[in-house]
C-alpha positions, 0 to 999 in steps of 0.5 A: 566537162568544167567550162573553164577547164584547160581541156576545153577546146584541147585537141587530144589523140588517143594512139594505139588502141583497139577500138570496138566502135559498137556498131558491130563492126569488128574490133580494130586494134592499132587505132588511133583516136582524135578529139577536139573539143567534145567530139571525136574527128577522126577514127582509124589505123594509127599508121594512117591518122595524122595527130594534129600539131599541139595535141595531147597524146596519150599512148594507150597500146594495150588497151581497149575504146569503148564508147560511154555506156548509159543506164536507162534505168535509174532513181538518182537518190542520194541521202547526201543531198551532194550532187557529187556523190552519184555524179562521181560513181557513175562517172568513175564508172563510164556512165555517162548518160542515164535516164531518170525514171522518176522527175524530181525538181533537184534532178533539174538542177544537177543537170542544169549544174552538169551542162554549165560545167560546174559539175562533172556529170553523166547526161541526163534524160528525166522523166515526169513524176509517176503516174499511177492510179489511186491508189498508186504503188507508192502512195504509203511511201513519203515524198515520192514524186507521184501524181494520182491519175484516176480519170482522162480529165485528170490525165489532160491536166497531168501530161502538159503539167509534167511538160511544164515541169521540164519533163522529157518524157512521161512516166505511166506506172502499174495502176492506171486504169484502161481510161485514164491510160488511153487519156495520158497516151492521147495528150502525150501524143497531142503534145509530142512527148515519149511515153514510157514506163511500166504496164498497166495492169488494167489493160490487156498487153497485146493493147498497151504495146500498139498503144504509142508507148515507147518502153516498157520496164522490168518483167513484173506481170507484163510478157508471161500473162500475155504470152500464157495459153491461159492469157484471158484469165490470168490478165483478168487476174492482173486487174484485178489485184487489190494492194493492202493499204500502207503495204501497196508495192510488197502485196502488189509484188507477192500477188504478180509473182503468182499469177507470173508462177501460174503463166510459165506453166501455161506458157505458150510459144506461139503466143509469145512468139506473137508478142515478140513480134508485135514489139518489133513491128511497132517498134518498142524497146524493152528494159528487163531489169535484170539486176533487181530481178534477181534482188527480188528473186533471190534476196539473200543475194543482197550482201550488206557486207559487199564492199560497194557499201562503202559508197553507200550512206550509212542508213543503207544496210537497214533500209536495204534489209527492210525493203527486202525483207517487206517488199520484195518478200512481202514480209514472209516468204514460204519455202515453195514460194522461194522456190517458185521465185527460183524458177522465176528467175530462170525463166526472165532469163530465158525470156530476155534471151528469146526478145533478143533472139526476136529483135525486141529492142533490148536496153539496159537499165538497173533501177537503182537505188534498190537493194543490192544495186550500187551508181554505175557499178550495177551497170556493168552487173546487169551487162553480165546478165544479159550476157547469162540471158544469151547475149553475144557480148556485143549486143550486150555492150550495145544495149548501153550504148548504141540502142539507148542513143537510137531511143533518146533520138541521138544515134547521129552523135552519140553511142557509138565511136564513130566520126562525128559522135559526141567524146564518151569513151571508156578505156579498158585493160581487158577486151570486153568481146573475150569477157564482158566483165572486162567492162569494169576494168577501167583505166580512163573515161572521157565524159564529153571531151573531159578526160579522166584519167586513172588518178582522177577517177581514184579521187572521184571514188575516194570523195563519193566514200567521203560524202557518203560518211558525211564528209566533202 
């Protein structure tokens, strides 16, 4: 991944492996795997693929190929202002793409720094600034890169301004209204950039899906009202929503997950089926978010005494327990509103499970940097949990894999190890098809043709502690 690394242009054999190429072919033990320079030439039997002369040759009988896993949901925020401290845990991680879902400027320089190989890095995908209506979910918060879209005038000055800005796609959020959201979708598709985000709550779901947006993002009042046989009058109530000044989000959150209480008990199996439906046919991808759902669901599941903390600044535990506490709880949380976010919980993953068992393009994705979730490791949490929504582990591993390639228009190379892809790879001591938790046991990755070997990624661990607690 260094420019002027002794690996460039190096030809490396992996020998021995089982690969699981994620294309849902069958695992392939005895494999044999050849890299030169960023892109993988050669997949196959070991008996039968000739290691070109000169190669580094790395024996890894016993161990498992998968490819680079990308996270599709990510606020890359670190209080360091270190490129290295993310940077290092998703790497050490195997992620190695993710997508920004909120554009900053510094974004632009770490990737800029990623691509010229001064630091070693996952790809990065980054979206404009938020846009949300007036006003916005995270207008009381200080420096969040927002911008006030409240009319198609300002809509038409917004899309080509994030272009400008090097936005590779634009970030729609919870509070536009209907005009101001057809105007962004309209200039969006003039101009030939993604659309992506949350729904809006001003508009019915049927609508927004045949809409052009590409995605959509978590389960916050998106799905249930729609699939509700009550479905009028509880999307009228999603516009409706009024947020508290300087408390937007927590009273936006304590509001929708009323009325999703209210849409489970009226859920309807046919309505939901025909949404299901609808996001196959116009080919749109949904991320769940499963893992800060379940933050948000159950909130004392957030473990300030986790030993990932260890790679979290020192401010963390305080601002996690206020974040959770104010805005995920809203302040207070009744006993029965504990209980009915219980019951939530189940249902996102029965919901998740009933999209796959439809086709919805399912991604995976974190939402990091929120409470309980940790760079790269909570990727591999939210694996898991598609898994505990009744994903094979396959479909899991391709929900980072392959699907996120197939969005970002790179399934010619990349996702996949497949001849001719791009060399992510991730090298496992345990079969992720047998336990998907097996993800995490890493034993090398390769990040664009660089590789890491276990030593290395010990150290990329060992300096995201130290930049953490203030050191280099």
């Amino acid at each position: 991944m260094i420019s002027d690394s002794t690996q460039s242009r190096q030809v490396q054999a992996y020998v021995g492996a089982t690969v699981i190429d994620a294309t849902g072919a069958r695992p392939r033990p005895e494999q044999t795997v050849i890299v030169i320079d960023r892109v993988i030439t050669a997949v196959g039997p070991a008996s039968e693929v000739p290691i070109p002369p000169g190669a580094v040759v790395r024996d890894i009988r016993g161990k498992y190929v998968i490819p680079g896993l990308t996270d599709m949901h990510v606020h890359s925020e670190s209080e360091t202002e270190d490129p290295r401290h993310f940077a290092n845990l998703y790497v050490a991680n195997g992620v190695t793409a993710v997508r920004e879902m909120w554009g900053r400027p510094r974004l632009h320089e770490i990737r800029q720094m990623i691509e010229s190989g001064e630091l070693l890095g996952p790809r990065m995908t980054i979206a404009s600034p938020l846009l949300d209506g007036d006003p916005g979910l995270w207008s009381d918060v200080p420096d969040t890169p927002i911008v006030t879209v409240d009319s198609p005038a300002q809509a038409r000055r917004a899309v080509p301004e994030a272009i400008d800005g090097g936005a590779d796609f634009i970030k729609v959020y919870s509070r536009l209204g209907p005009e101001a959201y057809r105007a962004v979708l309209a200039e969006a598709q003039l101009r030939e950039i993604t659309v992506a985000g949350h729904r809006s709550d001003h508009l019915p779901f049927d609508e927004q899906i045949e809409s052009g947006q590409r995605s959509f993002e978590h389960l916050f009042g998106s799905i249930w009202p729609a699939a509700s046989s009550d479905m009028d009058r509880l999307e009228a109530a999603m516009s409706r929503i009024q947020t508290t000044p300087g408390f937007h989000l927590g009273s936006w959150i304590k509001q929708v997950s009323r009325i999703e209480w209210e849409a489970v008990a009226s859920y309807s199996h046919t309505r939901a089926t025909s949404i299901f439906e609808r996001l196959v046919a116009a080919d749109v991808a949904y991320t769940p978010t499963l893992v800060v759902h379940a933050a948000i669901d159950h909130p004392e599941s957030i473990r300030l005494d986790d030993r990932r903390m260890e790679y979290m600044v020192p401010s963390t535990p305080e601002s996690w327990d206020f974040l959770r506490t104010e805005i995920y709880c809203g302040g207070h949380r009744s006993n029965e509103e504990a209980h009915q976010h219980r019951e939530l919980r189940n249902w996102r993953l029965a919901t998740v499970g009933a999209m796959e068992e439809a086709g919805v393009r399912l991604l995976a994705g974190t939402d990091l940097v929120g409470p309980g979730l940790f760079p790269g490791f909570s990727l591999h949490t939210e694996l898991e949990q598609l898994v505990a929504a009744g994903l094979t582990p396959m479909r899991a591993l391709q929900c980072a894999t392959v699907e996120p390639a197939r969005f970002l228009g790179r399934e010619r190379w990349a996702g996949t190890v497949e001849e001719g892809r791009v060399a992510d790879l991730v090298i496992l001591d345990a079969d992720p098809m047998d336990d998907i938790r097996n993800t995490q046991s890493i034993h090398a990755v390769m990040v664009d043709g660089y590789h890491v070997d276990r030593a290395e990624r010990e150290e990329l661990l060992a300096t995201a502690r130290r930049i953490a607690r203030g050191g280099q």
